[in-house]
MMTF fields as JSON, N, C-alpha, C and O atoms, coordinates in Angstrom:
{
  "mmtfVersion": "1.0.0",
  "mmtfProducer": "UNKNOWN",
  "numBonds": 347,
  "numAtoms": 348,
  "numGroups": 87,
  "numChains": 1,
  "numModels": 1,
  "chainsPerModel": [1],
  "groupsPerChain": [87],
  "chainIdList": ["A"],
  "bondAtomList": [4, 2, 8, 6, 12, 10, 16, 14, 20, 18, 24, 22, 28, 26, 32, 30, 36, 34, 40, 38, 44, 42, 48, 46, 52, 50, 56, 54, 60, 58, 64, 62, 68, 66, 72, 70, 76, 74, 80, 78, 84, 82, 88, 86, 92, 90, 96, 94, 100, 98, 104, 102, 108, 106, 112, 110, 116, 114, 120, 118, 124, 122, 128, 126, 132, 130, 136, 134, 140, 138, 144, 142, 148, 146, 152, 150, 156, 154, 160, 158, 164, 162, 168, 166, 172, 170, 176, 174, 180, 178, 184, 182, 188, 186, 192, 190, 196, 194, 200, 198, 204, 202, 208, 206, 212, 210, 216, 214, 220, 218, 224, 222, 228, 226, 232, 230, 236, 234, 240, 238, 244, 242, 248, 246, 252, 250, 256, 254, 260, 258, 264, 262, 268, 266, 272, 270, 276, 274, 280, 278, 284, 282, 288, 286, 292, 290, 296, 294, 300, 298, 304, 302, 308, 306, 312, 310, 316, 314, 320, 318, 324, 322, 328, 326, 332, 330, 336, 334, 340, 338, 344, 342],
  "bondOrderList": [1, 1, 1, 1, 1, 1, 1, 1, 1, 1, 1, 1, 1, 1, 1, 1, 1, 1, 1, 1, 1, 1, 1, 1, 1, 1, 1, 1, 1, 1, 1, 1, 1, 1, 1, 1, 1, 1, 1, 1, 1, 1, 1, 1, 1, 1, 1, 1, 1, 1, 1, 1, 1, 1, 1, 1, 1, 1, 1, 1, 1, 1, 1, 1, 1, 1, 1, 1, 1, 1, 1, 1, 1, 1, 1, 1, 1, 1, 1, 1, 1, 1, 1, 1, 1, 1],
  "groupList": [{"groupName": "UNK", "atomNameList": ["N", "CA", "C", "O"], "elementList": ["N", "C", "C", "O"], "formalChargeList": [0, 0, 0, 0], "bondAtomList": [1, 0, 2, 1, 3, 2], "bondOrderList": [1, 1, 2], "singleLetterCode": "X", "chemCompType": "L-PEPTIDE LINKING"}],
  "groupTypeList": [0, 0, 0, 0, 0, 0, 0, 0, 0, 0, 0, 0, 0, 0, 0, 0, 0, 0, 0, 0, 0, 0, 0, 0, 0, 0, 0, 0, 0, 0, 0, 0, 0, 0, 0, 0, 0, 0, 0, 0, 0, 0, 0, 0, 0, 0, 0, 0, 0, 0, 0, 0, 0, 0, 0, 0, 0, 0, 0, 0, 0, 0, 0, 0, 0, 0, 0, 0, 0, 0, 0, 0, 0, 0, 0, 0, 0, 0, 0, 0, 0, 0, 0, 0, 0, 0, 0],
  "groupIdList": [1, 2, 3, 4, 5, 6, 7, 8, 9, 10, 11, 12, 13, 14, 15, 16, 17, 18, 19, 20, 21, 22, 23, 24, 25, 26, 27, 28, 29, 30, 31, 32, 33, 34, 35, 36, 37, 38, 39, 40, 41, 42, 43, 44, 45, 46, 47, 48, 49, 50, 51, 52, 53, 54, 55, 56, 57, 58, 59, 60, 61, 62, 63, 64, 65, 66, 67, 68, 69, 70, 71, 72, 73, 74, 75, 76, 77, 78, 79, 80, 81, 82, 83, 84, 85, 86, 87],
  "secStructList": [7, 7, 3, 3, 7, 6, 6, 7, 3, 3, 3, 7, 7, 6, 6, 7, 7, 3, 3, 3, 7, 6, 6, 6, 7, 7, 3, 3, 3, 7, 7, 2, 2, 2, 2, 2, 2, 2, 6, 4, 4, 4, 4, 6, 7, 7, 1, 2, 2, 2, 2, 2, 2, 2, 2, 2, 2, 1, 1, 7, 7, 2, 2, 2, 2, 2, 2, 2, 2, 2, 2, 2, 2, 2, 2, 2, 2, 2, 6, 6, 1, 3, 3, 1, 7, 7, 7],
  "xCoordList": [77.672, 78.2, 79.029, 78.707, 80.213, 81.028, 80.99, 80.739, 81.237, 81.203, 81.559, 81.245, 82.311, 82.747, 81.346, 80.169, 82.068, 80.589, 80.435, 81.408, 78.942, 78.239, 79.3, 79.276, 79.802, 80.791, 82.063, 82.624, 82.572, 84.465, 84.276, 83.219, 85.5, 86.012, 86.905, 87.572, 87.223, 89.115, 89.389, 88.372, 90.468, 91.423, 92.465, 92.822, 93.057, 94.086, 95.153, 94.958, 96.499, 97.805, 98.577, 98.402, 99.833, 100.541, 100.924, 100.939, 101.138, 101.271, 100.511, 100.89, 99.327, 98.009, 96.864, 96.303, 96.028, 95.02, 94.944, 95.631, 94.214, 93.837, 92.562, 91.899, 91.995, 90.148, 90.349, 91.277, 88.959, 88.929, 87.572, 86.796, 87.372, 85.803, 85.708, 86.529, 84.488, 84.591, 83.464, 82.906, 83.503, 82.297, 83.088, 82.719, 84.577, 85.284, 86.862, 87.695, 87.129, 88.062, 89.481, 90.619, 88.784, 90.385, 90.688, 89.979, 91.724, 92.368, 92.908, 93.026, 93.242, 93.302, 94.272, 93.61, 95.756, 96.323, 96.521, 96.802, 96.272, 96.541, 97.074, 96.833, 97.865, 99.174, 98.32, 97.131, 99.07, 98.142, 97.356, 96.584, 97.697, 96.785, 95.329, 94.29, 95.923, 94.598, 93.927, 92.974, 94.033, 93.122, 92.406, 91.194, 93.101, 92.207, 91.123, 90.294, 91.257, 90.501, 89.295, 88.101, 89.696, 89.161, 88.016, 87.183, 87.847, 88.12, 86.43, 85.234, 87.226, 85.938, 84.838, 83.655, 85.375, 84.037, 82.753, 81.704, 83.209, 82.096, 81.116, 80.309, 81.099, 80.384, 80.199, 79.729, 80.373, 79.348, 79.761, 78.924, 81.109, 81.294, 81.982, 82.442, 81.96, 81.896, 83.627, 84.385, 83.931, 85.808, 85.914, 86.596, 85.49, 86.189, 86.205, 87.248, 84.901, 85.048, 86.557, 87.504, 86.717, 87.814, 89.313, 90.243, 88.82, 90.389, 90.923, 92.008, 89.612, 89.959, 89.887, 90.356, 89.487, 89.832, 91.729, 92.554, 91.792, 93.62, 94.613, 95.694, 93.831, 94.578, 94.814, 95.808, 93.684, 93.441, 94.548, 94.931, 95.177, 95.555, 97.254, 98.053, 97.324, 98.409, 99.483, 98.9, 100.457, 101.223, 101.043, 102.131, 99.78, 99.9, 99.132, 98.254, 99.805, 98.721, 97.119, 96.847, 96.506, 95.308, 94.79, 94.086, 95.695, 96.089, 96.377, 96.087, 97.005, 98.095, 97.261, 97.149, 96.733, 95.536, 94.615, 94.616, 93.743, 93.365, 93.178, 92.262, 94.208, 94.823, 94.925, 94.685, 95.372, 96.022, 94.965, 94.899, 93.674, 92.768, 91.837, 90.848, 91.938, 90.873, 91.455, 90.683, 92.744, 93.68, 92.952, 92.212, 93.362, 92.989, 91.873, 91.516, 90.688, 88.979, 89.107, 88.774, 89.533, 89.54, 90.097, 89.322, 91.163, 91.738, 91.06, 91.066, 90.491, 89.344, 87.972, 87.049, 87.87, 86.277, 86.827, 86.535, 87.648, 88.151, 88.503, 88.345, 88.994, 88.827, 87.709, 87.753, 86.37, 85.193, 84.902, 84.142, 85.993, 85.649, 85.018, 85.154, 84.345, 83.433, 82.232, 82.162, 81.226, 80.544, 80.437, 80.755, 79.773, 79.23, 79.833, 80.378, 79.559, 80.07, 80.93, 80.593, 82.441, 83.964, 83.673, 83.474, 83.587, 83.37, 84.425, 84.434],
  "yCoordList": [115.224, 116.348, 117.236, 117.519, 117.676, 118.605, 119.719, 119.827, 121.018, 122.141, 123.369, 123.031, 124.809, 125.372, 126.098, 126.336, 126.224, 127.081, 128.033, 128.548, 128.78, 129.992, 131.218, 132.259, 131.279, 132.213, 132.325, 133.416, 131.294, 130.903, 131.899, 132.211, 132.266, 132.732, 132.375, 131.517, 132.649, 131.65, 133.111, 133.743, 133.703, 134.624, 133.565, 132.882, 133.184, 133.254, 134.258, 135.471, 133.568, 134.104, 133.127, 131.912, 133.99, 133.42, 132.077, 131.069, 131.906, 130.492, 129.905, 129.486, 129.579, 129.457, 129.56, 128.973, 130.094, 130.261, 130.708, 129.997, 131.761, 131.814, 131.809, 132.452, 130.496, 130.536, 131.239, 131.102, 132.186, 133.113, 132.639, 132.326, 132.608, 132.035, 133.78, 134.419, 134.312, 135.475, 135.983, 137.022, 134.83, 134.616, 134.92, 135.585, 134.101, 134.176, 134.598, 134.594, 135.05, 135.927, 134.954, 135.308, 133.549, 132.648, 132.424, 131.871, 132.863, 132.376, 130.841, 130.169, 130.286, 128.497, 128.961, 129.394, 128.939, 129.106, 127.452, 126.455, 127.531, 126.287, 126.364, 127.314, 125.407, 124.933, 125.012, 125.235, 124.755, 124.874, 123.278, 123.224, 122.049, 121.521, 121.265, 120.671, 122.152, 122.556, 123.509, 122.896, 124.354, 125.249, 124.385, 124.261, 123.704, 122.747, 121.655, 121.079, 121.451, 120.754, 122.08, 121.873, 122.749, 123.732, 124.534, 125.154, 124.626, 125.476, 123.747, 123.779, 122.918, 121.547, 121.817, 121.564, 122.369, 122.147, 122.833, 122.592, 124.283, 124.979, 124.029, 124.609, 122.906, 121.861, 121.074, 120.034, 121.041, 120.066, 118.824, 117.954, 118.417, 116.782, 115.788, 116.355, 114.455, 113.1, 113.04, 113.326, 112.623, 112.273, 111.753, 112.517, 110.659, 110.104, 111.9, 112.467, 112.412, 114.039, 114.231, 113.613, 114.844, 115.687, 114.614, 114.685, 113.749, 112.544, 113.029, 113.522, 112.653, 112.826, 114.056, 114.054, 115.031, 116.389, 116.838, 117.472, 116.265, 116.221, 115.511, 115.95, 114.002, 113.208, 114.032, 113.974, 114.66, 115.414, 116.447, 116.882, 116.964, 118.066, 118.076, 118.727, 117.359, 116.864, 115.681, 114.771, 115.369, 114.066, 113.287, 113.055, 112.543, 112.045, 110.745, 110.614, 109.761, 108.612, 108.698, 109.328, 108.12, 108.128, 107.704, 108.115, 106.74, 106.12, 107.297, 107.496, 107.707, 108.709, 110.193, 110.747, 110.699, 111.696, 111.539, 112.205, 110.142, 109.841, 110.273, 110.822, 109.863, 109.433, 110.883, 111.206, 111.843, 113.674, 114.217, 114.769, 114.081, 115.094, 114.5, 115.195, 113.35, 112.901, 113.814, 114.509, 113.879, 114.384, 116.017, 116.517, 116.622, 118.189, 118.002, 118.976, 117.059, 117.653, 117.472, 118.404, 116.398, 116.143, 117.521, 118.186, 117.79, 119.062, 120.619, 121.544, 120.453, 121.805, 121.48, 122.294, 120.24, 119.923, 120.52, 121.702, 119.87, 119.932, 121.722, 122.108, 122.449, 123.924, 124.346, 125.522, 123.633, 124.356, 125.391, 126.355, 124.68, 125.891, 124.66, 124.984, 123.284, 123.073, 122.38, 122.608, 121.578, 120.846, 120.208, 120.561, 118.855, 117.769, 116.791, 117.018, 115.54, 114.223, 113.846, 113.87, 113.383, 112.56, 111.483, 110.948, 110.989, 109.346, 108.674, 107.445],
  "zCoordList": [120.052, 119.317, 120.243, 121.397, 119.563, 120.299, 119.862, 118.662, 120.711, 119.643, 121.425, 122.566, 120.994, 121.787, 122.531, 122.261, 123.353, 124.188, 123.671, 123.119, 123.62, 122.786, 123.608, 122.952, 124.304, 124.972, 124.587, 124.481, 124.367, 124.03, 122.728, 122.18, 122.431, 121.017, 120.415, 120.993, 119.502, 118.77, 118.303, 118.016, 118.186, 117.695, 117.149, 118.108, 116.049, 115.18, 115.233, 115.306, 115.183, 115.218, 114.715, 114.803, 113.942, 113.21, 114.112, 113.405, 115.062, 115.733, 116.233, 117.327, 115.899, 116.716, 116.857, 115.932, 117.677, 118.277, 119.94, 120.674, 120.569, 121.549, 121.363, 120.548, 122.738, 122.632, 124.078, 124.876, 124.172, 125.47, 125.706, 124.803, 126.664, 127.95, 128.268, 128.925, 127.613, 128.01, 129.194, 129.546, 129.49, 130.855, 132.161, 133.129, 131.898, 133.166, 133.0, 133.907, 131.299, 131.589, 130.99, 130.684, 130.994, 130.633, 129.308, 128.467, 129.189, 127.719, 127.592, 128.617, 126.276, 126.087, 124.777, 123.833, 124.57, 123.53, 122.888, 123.552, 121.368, 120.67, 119.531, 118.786, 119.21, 118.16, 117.329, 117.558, 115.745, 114.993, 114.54, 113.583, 115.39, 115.082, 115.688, 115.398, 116.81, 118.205, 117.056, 116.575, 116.656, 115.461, 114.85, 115.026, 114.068, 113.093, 113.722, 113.017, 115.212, 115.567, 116.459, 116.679, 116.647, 117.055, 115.982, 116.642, 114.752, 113.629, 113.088, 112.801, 113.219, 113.337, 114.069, 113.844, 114.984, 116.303, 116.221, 116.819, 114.845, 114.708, 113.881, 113.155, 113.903, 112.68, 113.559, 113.098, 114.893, 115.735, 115.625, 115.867, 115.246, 114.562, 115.952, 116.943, 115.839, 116.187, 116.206, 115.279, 117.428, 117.545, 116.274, 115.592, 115.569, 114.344, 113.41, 113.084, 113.181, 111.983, 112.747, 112.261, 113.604, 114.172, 113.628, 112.825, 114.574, 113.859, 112.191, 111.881, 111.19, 110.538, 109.94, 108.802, 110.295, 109.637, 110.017, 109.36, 111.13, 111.663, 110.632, 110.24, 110.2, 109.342, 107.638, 106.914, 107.437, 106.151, 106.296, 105.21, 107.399, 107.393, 107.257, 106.583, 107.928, 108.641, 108.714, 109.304, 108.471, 108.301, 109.328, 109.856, 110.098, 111.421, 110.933, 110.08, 111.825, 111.915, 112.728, 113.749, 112.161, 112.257, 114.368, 115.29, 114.041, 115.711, 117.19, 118.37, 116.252, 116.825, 116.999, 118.093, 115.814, 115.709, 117.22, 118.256, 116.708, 117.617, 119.297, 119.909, 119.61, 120.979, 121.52, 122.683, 120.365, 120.382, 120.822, 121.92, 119.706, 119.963, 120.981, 121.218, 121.644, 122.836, 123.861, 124.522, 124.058, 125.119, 124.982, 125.829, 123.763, 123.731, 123.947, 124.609, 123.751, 123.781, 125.572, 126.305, 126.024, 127.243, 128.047, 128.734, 127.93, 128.439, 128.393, 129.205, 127.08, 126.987, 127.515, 127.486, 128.008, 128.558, 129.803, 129.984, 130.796, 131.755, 132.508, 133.666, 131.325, 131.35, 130.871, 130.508, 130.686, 130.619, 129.449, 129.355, 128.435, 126.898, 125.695, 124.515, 125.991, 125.129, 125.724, 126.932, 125.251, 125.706, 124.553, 123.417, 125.107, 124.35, 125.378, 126.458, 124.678, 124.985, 123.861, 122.678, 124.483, 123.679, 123.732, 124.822, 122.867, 122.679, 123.067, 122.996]
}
């Protein structure tokens, strides 16, 4: 299960999202399909939930979804604004 740390926050903006680590002060701005995968995470769900909550949303291949949001979970693990294990 993935899901943001009990610390991170999401603020919404007309272009976006900023998640803030308010432990250490860093902000994480995201597009709006980083929101929607972001906006998932409060539901604790499995790379395929996220894939397809992107595919539901969005004109993208499923492949392609895929490949997107491993990269963003990878990149926000890596900056320390979620936990779990990415399949």
């Amino acid at each position: 299960m993935l899901r943001l740390k009990p610390w991170v926050t999401m603020s919404t903006n007309d272009e976006g999202a900023l998640l803030l680590d308010s432990r250490r002060g860093v902000y994480w701005h995201l597009d709006p399909v980083g929101v929607s995968v972001a906006e998932a995470l409060e539901r604790e769900p499995s790379l395929d939930d996220l894939v397809q909550a992107v595919t539901a949303e969005f004109d993208v291949d499923a492949n392609v979804a895929k490949r997107d949001v491993r990269r963003l979970l990878k990149d926000l693990k890596k900056a320390r604004l979620i936990e779990g294990r990415i399949a």
